[in-house]
LOKEDO-709055 format. One line per field, with one value per residue: x, y, z of N, C-alpha, C in turn; residue in three letters. Coordinates in Angstrom, 2 decimals. Layout:
BEGIN
n.c1 (X,...);
n.c2 (Y,...);
n.c3 (Z,...);
ca.c1 (X,...);
ca.c2 (Y,...);
ca.c3 (Z,...);
c.c1 (X,...);
c.c2 (Y,...);
c.c3 (Z,...);
type (ALA,...);
//
This chain:
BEGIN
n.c1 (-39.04,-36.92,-34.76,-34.06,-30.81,-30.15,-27.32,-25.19,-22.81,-22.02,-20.75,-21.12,-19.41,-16.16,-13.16,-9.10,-7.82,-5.83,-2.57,-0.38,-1.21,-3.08,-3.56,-3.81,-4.41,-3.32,-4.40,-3.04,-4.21,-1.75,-1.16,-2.73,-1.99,-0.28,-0.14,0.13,1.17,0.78,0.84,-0.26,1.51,0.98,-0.98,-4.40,-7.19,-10.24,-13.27,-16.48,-18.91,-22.13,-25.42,-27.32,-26.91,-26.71,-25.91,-23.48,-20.00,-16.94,-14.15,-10.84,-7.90,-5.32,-1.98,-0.68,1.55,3.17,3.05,3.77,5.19,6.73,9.07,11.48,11.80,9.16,7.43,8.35,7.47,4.92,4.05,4.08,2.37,0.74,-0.13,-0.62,-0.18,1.42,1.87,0.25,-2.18,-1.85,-3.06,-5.47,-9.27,-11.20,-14.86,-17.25,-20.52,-22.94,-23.62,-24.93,-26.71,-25.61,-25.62,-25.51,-26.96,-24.94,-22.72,-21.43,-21.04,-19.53,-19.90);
n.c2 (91.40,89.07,88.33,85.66,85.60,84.49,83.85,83.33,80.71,81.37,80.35,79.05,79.42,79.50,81.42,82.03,85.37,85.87,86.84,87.10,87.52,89.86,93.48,95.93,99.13,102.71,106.23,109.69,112.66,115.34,118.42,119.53,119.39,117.87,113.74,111.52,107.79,104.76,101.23,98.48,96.01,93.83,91.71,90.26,88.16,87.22,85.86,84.92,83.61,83.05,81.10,82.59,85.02,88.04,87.30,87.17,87.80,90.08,89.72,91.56,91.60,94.27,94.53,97.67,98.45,97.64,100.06,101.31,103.02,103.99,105.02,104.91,107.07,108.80,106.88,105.70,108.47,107.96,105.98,107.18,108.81,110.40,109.98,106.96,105.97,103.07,101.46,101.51,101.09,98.52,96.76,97.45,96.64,94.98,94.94,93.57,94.96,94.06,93.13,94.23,95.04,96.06,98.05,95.93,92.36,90.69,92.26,93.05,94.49,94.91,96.14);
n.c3 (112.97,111.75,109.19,107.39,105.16,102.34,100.73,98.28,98.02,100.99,103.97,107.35,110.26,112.07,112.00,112.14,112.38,109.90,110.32,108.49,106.21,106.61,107.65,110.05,109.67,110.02,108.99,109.85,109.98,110.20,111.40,109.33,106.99,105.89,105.79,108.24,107.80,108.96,110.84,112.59,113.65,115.26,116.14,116.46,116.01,115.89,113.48,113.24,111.49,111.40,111.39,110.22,108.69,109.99,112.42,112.65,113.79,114.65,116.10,117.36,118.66,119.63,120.25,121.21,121.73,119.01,117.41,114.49,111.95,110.39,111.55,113.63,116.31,115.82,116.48,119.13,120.52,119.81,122.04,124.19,127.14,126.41,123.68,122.25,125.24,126.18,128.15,129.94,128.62,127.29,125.01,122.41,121.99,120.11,119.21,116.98,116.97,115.81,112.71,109.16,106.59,103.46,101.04,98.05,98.22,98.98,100.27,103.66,106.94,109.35,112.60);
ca.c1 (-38.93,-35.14,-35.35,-32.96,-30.17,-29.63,-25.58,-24.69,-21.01,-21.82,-20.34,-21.06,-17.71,-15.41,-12.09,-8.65,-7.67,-4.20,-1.66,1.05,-1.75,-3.82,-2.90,-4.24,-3.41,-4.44,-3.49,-4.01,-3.50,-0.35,-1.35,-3.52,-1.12,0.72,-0.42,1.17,0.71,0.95,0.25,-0.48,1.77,1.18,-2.70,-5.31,-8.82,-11.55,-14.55,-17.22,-20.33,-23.65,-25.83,-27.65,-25.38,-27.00,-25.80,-21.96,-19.48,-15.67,-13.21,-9.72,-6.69,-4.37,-0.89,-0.60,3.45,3.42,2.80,4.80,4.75,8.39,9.57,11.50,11.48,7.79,7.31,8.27,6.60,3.23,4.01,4.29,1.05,0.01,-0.96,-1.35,0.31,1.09,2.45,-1.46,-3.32,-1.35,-3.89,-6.94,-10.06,-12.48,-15.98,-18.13,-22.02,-23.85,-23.84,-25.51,-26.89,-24.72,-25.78,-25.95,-27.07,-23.45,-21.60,-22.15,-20.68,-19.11,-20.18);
ca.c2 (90.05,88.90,87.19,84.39,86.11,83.70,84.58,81.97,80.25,81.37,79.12,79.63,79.12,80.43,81.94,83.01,86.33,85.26,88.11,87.21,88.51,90.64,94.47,96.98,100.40,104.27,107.52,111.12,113.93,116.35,119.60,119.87,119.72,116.48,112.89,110.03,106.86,103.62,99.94,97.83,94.98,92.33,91.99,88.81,88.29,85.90,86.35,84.15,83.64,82.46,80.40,83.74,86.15,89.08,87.11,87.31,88.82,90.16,90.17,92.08,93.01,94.99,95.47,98.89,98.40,97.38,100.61,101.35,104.66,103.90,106.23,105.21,108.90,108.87,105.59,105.62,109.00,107.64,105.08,107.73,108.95,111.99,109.48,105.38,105.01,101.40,100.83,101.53,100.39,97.65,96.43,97.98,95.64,95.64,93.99,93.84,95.06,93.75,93.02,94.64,94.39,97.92,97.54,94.86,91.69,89.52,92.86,92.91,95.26,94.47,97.57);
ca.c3 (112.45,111.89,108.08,106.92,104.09,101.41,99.81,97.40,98.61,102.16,104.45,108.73,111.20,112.75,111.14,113.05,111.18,109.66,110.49,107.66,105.03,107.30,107.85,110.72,109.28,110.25,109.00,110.95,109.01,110.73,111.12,108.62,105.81,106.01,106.43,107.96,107.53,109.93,111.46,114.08,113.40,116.29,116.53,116.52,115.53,114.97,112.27,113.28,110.71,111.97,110.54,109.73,108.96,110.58,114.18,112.75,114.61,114.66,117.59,117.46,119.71,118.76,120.63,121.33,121.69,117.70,116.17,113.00,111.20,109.62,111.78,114.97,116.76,116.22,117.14,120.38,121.01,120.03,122.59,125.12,127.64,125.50,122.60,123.13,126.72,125.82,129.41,130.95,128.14,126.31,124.05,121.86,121.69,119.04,119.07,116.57,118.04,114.72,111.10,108.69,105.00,103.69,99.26,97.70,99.23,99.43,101.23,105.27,107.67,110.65,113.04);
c.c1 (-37.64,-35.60,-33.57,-31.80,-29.49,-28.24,-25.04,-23.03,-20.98,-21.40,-20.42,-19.54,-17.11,-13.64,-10.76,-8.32,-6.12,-3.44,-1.03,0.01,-2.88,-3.01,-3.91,-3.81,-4.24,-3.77,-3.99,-3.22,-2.39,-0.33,-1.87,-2.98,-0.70,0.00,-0.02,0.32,1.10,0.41,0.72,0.76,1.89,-0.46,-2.74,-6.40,-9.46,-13.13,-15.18,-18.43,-21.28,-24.01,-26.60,-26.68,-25.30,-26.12,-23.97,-21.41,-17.96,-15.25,-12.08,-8.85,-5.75,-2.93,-0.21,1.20,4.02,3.44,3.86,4.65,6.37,9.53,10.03,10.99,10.08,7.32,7.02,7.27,5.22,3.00,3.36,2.33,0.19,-0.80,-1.62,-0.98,-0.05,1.40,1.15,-2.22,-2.32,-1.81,-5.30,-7.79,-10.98,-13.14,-17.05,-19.59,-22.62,-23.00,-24.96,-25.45,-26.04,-24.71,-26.12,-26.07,-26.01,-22.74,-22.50,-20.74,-20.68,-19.29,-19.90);
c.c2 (89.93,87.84,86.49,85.34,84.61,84.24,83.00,81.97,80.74,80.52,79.71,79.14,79.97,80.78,82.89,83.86,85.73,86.31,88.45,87.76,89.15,92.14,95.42,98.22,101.90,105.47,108.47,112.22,114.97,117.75,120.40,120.37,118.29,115.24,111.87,108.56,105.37,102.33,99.50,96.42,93.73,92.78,90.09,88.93,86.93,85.92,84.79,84.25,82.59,81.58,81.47,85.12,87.38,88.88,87.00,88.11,88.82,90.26,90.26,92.39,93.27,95.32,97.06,99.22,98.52,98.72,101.08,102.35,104.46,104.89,105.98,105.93,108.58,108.00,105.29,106.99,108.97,106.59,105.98,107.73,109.80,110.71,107.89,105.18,103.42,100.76,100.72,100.63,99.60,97.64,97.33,96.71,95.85,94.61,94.35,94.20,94.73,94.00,93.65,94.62,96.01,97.35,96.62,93.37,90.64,90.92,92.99,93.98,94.98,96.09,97.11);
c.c3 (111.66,110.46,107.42,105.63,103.18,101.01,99.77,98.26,99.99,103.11,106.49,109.72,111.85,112.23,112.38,111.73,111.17,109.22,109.31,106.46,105.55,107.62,108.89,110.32,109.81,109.30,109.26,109.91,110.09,110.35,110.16,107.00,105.16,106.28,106.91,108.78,108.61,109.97,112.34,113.07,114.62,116.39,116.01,116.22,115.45,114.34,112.71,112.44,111.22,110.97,109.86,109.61,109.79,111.85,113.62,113.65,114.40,116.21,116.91,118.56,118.93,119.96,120.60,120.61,119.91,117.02,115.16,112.13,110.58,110.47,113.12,116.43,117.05,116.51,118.54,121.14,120.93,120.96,123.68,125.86,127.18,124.15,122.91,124.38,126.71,126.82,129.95,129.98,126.56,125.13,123.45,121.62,121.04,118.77,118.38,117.37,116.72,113.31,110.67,107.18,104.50,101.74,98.98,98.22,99.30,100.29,102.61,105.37,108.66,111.69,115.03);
type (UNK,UNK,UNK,UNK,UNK,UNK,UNK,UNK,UNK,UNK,UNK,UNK,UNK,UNK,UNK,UNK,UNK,UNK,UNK,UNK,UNK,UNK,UNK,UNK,UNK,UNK,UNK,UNK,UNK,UNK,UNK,UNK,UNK,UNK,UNK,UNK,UNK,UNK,UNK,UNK,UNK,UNK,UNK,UNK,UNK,UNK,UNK,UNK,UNK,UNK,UNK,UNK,UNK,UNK,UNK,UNK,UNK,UNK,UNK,UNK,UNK,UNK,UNK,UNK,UNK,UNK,UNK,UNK,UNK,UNK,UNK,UNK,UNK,UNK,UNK,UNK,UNK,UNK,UNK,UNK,UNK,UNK,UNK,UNK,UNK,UNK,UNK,UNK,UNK,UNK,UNK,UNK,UNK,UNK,UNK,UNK,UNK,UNK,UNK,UNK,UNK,UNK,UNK,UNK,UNK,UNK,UNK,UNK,UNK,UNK,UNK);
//
């Protein structure tokens, strides 16, 4: 049984994610010493909220081509086929599969 979540100032819609103050970022640790640090800079999104929030959902792409590690050199070799092959697989897509209540009852989790 699926129950209603009250969260004061909730509001339901649909939202594009807005790039110029939005950030995609990763970092992989480097041999187990070192870590470096990165982003996606060309990506898209849209955050839709339900009228229940549970039924929210995220969508993402991400331009593969964009990534950004400050670092030319490595740049292009994370382009390469050993890491993203951004020529086969341009884009990353990311879909939320559920919301969830994750503490206290105003934070959700996009999963």
């Amino acid at each position: 049984m699926s129950m209603q979540v009250d969260i004061p100032g909730y509001v339901a819609g649909s939202w594009v994610i807005d790039a110029a103050s939005s950030d995609v970022t990763f970092q992989i640790q480097q041999m187990g010493f070192s870590t470096v640090s990165g982003s996606f800079d060309d990506f898209e999104g849209t955050i839709v909220t339900a009228d229940n929030p549970r039924d929210s959902s995220v969508t993402a792409v991400i331009r593969t081509a964009s990534v950004n590690t400050r670092n030319k050199r490595r740049d292009k070799h994370l382009q390469t086929k050993g890491y993203l092959n951004t020529k086969q697989h341009p884009t990353i897509t990311f879909a939320s599969t559920g919301v969830r209540e994750d503490g206290a009852a105003s934070s959700s989790t996009a999963t």
